[in-house]
C-alpha positions as CSV (number, residue, x, y, z in Angstrom):
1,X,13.1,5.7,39.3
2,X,11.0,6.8,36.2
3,X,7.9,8.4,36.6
4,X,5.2,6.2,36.5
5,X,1.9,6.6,34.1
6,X,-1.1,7.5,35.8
7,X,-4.5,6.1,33.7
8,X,-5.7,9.2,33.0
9,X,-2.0,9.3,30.5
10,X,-1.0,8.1,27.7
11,X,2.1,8.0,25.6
12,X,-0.1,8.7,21.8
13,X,-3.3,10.3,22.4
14,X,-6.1,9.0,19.6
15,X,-6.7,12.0,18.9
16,X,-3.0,12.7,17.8
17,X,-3.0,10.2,15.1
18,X,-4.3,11.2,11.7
19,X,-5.9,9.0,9.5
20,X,-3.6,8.9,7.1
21,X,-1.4,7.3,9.9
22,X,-3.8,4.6,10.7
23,X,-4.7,3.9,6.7
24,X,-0.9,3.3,6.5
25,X,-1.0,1.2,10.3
26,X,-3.7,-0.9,8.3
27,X,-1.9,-1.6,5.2
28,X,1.1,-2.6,7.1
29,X,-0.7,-5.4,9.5
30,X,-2.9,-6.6,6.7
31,X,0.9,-7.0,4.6
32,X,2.3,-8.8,7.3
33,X,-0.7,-11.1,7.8
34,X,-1.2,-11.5,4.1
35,X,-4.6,-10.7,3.8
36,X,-4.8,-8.3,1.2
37,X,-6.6,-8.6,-2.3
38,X,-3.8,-8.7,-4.6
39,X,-2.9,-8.4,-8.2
40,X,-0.2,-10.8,-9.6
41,X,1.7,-9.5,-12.8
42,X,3.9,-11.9,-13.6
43,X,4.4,-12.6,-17.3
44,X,3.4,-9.3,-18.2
45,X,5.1,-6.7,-20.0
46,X,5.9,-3.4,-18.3
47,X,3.0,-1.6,-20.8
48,X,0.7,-4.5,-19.8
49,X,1.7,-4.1,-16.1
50,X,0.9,-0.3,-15.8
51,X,-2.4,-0.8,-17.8
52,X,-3.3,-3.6,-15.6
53,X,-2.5,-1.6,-12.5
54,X,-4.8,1.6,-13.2
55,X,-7.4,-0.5,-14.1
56,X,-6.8,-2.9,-11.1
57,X,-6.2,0.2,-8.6
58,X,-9.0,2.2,-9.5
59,X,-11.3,-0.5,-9.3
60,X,-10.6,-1.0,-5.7
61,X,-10.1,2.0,-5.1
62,X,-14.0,2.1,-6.2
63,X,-14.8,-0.7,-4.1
64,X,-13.7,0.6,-0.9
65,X,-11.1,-1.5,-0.2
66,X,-8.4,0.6,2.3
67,X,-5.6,-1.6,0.4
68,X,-4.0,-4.0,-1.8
69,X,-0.9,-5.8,-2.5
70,X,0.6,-5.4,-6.6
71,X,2.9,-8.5,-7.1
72,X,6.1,-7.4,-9.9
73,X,8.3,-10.2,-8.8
74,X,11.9,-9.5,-8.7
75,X,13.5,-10.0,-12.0
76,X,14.7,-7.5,-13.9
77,X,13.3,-4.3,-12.2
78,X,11.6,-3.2,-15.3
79,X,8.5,-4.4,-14.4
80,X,8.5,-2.5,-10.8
81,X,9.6,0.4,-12.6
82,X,6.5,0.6,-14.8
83,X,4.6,-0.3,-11.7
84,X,6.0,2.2,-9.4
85,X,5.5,4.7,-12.4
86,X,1.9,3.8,-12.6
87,X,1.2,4.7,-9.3
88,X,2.9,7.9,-8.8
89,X,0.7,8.6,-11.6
90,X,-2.6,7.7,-9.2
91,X,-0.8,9.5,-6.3
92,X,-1.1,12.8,-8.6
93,X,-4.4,12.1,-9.9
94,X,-5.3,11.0,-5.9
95,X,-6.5,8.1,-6.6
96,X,-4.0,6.4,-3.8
97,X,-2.7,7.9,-0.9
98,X,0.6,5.8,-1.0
99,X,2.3,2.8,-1.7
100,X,5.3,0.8,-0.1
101,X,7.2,-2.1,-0.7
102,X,5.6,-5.2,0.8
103,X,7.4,-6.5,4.0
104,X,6.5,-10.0,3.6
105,X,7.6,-10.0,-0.2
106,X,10.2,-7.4,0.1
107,X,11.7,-7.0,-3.6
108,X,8.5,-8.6,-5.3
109,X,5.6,-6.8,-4.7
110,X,4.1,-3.5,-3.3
111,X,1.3,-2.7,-1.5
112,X,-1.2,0.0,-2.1
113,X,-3.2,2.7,0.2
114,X,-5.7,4.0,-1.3
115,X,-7.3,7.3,0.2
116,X,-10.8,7.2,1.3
């Protein structure tokens, strides 16, 4: 038989968990829930798309938000490219912590972590 937890154990201590971890445990739940503030570029060209993500990003980033979700649709890949572009660009200038690709619109839309 396995050994058996006693309450005083647990398997992740809170105090082991950076916050960067639970920004990023955040961003994930509030994906799969779909209750992020989001930014929809369809129609957009990729120089309209990366302007409209810095200004977009920054402002909540301002704001306080912990996250939000950028919406490039799948098309071409053009369009994610500038967007992913755009916020490598924020990651150096640390105005984001990360970004991902979005699990409940995989292929279409990324979401964003800013830091705090």
């Amino acid at each position: 038989m396995g050994k058996r937890r006693t309450s005083g154990q647990s398997s992740a201590s809170a105090d082991n968990v950076s916050e960067s971890q639970l920004r990023l445990t955040h961003a994930e739940i509030a994906d799969s829930s779909g209750e992020l503030p989001e930014l929809d570029l369809y129609g957009q060209t990729a120089q309209e798309a990366g302007v409209n993500v810095y200004g977009y990003t920054t402002s909540m980033a301002d704001s306080g938000e912990p996250c939000c979700l950028i919406i490039h649709g799948k098309g071409t890949g053009v369009l994610q490219q500038a967007v992913t572009d755009e916020l490598d660009d924020l990651i150096q200038r640390n105005i984001i912590e990360t970004y991902f690709q979005s699990r409940k619109y995989p292929g279409a839309a990324i979401v964003v972590v800013f830091r705090p």
